[in-house]
mmJSON file of the N, C-alpha and C atoms, coordinates in Angstrom:
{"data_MODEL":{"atom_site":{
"group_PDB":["ATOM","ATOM","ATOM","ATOM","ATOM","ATOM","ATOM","ATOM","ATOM","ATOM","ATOM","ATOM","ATOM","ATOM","ATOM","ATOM","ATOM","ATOM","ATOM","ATOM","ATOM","ATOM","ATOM","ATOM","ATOM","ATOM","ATOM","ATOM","ATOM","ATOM","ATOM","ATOM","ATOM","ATOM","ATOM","ATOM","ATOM","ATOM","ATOM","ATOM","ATOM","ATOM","ATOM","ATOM","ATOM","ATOM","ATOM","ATOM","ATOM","ATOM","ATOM","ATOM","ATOM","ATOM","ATOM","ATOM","ATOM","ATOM","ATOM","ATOM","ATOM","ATOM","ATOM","ATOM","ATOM","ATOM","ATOM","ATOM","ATOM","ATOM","ATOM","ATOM","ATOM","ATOM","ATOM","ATOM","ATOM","ATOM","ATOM","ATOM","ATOM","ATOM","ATOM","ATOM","ATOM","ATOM","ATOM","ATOM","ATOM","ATOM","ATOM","ATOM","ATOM","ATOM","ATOM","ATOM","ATOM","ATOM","ATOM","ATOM","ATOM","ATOM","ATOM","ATOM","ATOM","ATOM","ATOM","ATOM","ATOM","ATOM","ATOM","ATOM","ATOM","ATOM","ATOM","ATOM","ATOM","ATOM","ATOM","ATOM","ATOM","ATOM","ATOM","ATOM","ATOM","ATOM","ATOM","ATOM","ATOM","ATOM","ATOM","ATOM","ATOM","ATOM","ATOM","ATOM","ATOM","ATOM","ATOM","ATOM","ATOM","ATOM","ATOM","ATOM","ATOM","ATOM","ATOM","ATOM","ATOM","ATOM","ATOM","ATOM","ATOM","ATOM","ATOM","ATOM","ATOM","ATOM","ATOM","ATOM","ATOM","ATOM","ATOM","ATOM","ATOM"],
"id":[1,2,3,4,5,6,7,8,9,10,11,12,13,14,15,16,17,18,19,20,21,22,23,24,25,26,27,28,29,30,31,32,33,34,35,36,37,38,39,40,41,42,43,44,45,46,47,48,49,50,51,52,53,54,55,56,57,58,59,60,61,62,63,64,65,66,67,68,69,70,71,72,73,74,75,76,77,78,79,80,81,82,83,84,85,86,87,88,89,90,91,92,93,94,95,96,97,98,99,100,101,102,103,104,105,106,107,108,109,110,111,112,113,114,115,116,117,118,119,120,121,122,123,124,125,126,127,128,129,130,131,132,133,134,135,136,137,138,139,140,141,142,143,144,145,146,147,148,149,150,151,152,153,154,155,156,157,158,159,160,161,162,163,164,165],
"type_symbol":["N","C","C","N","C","C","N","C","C","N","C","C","N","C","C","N","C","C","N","C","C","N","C","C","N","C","C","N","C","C","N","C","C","N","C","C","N","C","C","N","C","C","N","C","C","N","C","C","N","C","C","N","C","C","N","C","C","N","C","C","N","C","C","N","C","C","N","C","C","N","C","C","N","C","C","N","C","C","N","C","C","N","C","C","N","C","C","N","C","C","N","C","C","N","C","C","N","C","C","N","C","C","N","C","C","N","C","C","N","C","C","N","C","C","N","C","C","N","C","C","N","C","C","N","C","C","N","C","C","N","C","C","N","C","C","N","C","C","N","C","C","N","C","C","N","C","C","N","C","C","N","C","C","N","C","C","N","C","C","N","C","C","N","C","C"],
"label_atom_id":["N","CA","C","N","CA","C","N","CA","C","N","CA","C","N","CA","C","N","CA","C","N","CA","C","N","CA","C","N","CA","C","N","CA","C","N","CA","C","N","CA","C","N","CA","C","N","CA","C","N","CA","C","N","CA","C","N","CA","C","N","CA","C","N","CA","C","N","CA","C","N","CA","C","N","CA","C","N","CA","C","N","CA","C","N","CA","C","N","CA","C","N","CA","C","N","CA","C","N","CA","C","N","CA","C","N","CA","C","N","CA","C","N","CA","C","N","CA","C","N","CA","C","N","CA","C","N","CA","C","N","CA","C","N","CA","C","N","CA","C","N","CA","C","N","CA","C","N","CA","C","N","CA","C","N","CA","C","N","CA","C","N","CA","C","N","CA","C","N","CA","C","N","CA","C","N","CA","C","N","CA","C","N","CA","C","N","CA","C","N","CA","C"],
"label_alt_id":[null,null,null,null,null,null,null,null,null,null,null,null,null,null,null,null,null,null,null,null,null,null,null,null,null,null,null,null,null,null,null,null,null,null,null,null,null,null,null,null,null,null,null,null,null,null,null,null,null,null,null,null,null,null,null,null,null,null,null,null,null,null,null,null,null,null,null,null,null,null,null,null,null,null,null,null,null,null,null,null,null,null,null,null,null,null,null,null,null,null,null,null,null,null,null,null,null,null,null,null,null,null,null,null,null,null,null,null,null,null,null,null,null,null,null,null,null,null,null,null,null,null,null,null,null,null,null,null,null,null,null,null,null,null,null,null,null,null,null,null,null,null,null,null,null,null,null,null,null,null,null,null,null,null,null,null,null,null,null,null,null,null,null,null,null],
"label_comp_id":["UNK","UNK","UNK","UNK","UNK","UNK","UNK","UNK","UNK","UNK","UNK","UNK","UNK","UNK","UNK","UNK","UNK","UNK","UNK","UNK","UNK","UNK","UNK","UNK","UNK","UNK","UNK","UNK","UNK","UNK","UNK","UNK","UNK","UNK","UNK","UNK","UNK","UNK","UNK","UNK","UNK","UNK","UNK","UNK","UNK","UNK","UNK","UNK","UNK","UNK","UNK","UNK","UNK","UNK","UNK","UNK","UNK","UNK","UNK","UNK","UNK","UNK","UNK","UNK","UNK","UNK","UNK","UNK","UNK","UNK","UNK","UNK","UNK","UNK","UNK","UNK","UNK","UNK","UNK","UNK","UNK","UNK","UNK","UNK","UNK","UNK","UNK","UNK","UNK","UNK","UNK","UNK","UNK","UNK","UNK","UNK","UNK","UNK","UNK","UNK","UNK","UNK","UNK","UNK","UNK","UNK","UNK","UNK","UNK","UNK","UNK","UNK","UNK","UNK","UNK","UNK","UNK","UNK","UNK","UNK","UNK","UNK","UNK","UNK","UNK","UNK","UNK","UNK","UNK","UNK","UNK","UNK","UNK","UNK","UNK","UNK","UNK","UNK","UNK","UNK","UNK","UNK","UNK","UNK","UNK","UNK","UNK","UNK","UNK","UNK","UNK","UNK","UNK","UNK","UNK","UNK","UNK","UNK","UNK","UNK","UNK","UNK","UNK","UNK","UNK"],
"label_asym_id":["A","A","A","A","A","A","A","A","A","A","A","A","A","A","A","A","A","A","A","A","A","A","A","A","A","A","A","A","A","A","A","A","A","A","A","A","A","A","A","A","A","A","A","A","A","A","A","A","A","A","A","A","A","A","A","A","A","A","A","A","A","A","A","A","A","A","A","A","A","A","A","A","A","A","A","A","A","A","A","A","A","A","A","A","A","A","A","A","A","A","A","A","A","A","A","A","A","A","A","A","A","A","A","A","A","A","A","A","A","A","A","A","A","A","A","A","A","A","A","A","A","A","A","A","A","A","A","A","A","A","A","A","A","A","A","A","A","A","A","A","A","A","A","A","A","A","A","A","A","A","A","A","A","A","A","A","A","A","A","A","A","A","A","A","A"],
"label_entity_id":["1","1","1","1","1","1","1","1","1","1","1","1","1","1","1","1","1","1","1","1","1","1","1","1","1","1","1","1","1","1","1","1","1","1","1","1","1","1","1","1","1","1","1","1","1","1","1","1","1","1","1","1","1","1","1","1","1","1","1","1","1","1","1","1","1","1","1","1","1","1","1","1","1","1","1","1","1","1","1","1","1","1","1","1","1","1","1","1","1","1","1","1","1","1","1","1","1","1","1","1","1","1","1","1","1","1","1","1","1","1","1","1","1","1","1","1","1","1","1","1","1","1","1","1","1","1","1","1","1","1","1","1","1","1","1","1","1","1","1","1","1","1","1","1","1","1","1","1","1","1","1","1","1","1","1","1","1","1","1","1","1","1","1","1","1"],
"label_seq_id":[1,1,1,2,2,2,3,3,3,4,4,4,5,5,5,6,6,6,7,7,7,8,8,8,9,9,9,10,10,10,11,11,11,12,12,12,13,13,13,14,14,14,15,15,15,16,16,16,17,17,17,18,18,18,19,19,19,20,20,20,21,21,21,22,22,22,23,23,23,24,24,24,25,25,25,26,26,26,27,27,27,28,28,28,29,29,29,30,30,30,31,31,31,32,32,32,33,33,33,34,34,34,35,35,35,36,36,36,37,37,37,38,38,38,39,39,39,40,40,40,41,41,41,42,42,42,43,43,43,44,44,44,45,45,45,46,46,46,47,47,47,48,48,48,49,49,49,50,50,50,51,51,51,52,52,52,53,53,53,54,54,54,55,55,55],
"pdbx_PDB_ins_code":[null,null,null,null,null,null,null,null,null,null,null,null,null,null,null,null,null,null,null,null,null,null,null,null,null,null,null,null,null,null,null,null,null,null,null,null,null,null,null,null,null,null,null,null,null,null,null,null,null,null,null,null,null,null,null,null,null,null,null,null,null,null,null,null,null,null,null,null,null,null,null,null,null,null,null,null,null,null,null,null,null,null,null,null,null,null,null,null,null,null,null,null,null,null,null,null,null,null,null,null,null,null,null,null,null,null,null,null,null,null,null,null,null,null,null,null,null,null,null,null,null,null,null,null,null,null,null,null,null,null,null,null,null,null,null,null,null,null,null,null,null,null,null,null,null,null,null,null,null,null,null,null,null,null,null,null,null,null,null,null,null,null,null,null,null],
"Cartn_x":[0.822,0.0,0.865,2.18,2.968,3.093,3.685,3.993,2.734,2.461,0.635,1.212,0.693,1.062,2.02,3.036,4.417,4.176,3.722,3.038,2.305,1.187,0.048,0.43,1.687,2.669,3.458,4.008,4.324,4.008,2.528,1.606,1.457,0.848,0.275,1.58,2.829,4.024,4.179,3.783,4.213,2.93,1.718,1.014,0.887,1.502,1.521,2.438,4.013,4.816,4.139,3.693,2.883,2.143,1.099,0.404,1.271,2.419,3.054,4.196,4.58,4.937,4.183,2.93,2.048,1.566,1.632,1.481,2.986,3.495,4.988,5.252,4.796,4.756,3.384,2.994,1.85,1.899,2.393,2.74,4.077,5.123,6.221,5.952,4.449,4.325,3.029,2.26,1.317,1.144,2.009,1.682,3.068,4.142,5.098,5.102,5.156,4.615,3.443,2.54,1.755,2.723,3.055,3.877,4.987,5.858,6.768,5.726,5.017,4.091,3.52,3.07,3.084,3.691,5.156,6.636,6.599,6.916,7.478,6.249,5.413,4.355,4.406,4.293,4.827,6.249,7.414,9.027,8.5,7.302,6.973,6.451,5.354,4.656,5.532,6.574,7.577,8.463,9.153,10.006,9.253,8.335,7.668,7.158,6.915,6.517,8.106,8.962,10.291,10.679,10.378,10.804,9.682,8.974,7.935,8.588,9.306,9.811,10.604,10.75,11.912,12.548,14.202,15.357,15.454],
"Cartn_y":[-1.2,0.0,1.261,1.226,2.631,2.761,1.83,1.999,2.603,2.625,3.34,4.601,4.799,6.174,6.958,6.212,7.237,7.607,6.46,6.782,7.506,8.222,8.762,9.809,10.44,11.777,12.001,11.199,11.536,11.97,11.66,12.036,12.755,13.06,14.777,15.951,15.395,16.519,16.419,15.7,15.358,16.708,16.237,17.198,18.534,18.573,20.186,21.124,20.04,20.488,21.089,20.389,20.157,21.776,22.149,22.674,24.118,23.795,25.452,25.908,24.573,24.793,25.636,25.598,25.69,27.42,27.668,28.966,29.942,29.088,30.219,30.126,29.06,29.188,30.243,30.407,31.324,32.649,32.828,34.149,34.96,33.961,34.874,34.793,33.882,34.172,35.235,35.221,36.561,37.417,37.564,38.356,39.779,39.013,39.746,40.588,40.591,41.323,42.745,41.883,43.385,44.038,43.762,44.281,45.182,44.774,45.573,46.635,46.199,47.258,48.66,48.289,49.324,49.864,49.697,50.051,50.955,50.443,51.108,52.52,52.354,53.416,54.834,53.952,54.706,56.079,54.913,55.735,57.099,56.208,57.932,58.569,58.45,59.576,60.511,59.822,60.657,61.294,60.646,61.347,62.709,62.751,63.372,64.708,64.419,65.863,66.047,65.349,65.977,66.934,66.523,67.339,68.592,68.511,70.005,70.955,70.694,71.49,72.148,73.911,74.676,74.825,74.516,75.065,76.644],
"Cartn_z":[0.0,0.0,0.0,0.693,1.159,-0.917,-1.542,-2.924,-3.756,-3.472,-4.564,-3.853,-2.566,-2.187,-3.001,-2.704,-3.445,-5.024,-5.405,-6.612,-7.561,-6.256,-6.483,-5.891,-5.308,-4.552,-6.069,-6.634,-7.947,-9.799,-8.885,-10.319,-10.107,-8.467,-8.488,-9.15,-8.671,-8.571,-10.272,-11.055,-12.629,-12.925,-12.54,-13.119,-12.737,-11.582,-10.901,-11.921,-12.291,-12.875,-14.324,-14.849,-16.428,-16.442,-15.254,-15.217,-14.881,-13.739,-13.714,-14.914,-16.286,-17.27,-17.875,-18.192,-19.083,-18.485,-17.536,-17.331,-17.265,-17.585,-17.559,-19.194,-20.151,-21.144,-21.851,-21.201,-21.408,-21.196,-19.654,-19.531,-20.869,-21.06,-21.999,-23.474,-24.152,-24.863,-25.342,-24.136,-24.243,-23.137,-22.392,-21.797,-21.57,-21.989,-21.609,-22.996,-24.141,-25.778,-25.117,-24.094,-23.651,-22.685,-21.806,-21.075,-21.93,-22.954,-23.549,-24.007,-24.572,-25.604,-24.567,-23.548,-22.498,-22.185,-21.952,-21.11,-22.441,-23.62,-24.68,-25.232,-24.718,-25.041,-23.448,-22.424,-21.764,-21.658,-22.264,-22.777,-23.701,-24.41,-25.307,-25.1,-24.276,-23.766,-22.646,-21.439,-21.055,-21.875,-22.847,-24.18,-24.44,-24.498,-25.1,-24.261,-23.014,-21.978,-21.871,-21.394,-21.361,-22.506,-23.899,-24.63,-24.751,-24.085,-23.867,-23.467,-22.544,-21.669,-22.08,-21.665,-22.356,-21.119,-21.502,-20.664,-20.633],
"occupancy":[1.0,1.0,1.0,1.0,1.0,1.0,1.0,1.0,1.0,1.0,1.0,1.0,1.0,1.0,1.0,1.0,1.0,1.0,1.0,1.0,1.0,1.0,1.0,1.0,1.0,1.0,1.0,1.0,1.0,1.0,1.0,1.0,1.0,1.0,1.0,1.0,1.0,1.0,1.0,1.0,1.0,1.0,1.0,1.0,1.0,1.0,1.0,1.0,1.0,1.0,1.0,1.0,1.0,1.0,1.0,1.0,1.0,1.0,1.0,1.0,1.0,1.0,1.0,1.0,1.0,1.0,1.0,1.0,1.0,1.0,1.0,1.0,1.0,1.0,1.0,1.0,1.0,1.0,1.0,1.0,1.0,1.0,1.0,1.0,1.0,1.0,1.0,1.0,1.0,1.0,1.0,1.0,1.0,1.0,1.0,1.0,1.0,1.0,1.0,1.0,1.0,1.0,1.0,1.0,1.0,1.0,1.0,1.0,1.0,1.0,1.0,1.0,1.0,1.0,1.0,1.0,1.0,1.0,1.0,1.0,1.0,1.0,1.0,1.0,1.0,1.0,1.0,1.0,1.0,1.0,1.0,1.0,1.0,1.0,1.0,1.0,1.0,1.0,1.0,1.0,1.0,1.0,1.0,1.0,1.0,1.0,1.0,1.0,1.0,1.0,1.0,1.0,1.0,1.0,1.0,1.0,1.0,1.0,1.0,1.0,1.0,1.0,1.0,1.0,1.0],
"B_iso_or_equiv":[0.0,0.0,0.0,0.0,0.0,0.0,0.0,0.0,0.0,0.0,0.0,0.0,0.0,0.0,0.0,0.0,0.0,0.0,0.0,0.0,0.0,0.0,0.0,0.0,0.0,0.0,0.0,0.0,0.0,0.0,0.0,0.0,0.0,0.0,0.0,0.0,0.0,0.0,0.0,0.0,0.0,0.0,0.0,0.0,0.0,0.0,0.0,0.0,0.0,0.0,0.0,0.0,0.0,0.0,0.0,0.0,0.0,0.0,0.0,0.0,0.0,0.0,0.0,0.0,0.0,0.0,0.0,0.0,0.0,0.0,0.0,0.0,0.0,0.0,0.0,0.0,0.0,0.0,0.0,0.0,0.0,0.0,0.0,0.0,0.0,0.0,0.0,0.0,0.0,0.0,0.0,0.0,0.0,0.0,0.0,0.0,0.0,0.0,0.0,0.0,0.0,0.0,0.0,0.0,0.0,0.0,0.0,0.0,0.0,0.0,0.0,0.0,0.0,0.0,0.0,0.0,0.0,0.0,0.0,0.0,0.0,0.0,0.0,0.0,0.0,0.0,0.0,0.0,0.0,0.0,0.0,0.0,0.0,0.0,0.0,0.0,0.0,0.0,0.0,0.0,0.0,0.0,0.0,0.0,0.0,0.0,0.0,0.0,0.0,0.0,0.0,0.0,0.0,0.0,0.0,0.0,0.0,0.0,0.0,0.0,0.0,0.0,0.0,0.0,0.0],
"pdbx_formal_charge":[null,null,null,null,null,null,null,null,null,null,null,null,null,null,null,null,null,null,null,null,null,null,null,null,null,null,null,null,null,null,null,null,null,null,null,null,null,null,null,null,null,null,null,null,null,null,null,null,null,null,null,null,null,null,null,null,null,null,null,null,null,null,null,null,null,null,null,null,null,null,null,null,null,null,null,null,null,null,null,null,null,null,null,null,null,null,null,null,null,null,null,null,null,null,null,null,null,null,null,null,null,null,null,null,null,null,null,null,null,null,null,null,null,null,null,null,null,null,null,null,null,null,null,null,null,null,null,null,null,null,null,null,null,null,null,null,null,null,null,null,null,null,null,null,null,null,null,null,null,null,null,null,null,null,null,null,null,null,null,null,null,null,null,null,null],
"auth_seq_id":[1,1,1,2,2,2,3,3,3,4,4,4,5,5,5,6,6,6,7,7,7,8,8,8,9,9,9,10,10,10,11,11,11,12,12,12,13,13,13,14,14,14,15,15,15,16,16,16,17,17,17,18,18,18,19,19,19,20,20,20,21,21,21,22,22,22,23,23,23,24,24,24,25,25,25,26,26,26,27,27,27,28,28,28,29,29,29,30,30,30,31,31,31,32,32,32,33,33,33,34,34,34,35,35,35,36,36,36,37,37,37,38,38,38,39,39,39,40,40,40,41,41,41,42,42,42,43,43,43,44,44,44,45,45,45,46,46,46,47,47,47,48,48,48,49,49,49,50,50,50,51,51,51,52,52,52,53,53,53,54,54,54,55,55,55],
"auth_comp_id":["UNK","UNK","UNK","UNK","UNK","UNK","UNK","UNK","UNK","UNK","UNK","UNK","UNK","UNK","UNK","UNK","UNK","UNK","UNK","UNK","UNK","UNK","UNK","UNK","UNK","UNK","UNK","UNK","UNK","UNK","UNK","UNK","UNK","UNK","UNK","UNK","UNK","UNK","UNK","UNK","UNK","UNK","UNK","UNK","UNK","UNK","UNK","UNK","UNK","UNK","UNK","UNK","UNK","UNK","UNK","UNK","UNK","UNK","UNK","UNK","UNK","UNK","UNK","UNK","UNK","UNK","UNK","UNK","UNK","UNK","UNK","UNK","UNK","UNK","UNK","UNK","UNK","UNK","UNK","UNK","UNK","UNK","UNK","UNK","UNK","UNK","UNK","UNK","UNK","UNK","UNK","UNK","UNK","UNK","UNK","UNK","UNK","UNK","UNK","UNK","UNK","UNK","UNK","UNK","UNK","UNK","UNK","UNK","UNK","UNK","UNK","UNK","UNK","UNK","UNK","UNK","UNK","UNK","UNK","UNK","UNK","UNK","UNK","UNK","UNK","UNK","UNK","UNK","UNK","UNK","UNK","UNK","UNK","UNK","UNK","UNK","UNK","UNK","UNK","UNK","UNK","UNK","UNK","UNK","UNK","UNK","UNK","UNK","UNK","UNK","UNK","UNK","UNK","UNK","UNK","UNK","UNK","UNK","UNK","UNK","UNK","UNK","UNK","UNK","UNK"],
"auth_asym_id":["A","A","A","A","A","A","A","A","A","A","A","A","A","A","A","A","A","A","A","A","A","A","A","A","A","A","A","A","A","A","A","A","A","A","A","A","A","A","A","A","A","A","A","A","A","A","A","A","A","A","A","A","A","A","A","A","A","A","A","A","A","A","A","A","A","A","A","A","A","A","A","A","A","A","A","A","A","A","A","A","A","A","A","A","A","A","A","A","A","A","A","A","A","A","A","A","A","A","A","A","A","A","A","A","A","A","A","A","A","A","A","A","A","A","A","A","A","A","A","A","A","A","A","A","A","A","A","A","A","A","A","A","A","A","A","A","A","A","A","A","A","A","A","A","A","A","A","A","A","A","A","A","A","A","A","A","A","A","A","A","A","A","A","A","A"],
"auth_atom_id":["N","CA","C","N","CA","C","N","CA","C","N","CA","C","N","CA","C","N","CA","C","N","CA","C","N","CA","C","N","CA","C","N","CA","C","N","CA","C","N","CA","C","N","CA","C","N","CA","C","N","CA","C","N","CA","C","N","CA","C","N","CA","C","N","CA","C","N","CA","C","N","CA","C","N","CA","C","N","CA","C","N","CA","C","N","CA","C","N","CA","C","N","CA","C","N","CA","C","N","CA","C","N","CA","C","N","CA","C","N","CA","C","N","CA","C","N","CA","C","N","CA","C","N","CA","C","N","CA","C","N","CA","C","N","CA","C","N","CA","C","N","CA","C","N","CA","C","N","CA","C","N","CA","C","N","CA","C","N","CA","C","N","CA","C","N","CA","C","N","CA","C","N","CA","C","N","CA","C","N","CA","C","N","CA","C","N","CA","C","N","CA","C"],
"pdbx_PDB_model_num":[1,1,1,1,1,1,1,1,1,1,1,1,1,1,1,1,1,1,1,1,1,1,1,1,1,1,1,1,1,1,1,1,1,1,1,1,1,1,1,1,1,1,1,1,1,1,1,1,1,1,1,1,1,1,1,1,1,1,1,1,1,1,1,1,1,1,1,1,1,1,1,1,1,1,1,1,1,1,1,1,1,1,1,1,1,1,1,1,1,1,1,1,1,1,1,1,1,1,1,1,1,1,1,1,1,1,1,1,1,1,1,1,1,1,1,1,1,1,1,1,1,1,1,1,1,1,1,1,1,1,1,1,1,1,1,1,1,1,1,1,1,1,1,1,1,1,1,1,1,1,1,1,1,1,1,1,1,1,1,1,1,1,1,1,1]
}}}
């Protein structure tokens, strides 16, 4: 019986793994593209009041 156990401790950890793959493969292929796209829209809108400004 202890052997099923260990067994059934190693499926869960196979599929936990599977499942926190699958969200880290998820996050860098859609989520981090929004993230740049923000950062980089942000850079211009500061670029941009900075260069408002007269010395």
């Amino acid at each position: 019986m202890k052997k099923r156990r260990g067994q059934s401790t190693l499926e869960y950890v196979l599929v936990l793994t599977a499942i926190v793959g699958a969200i880290i493969l998820a996050a860098t292929k859609f989520v981090k593209p929004r993230v740049e796209a923000s950062l980089d829209h942000v850079t211009g809108e500061m670029n941009d009041q900075v260069n408002k400004i007269q010395f």
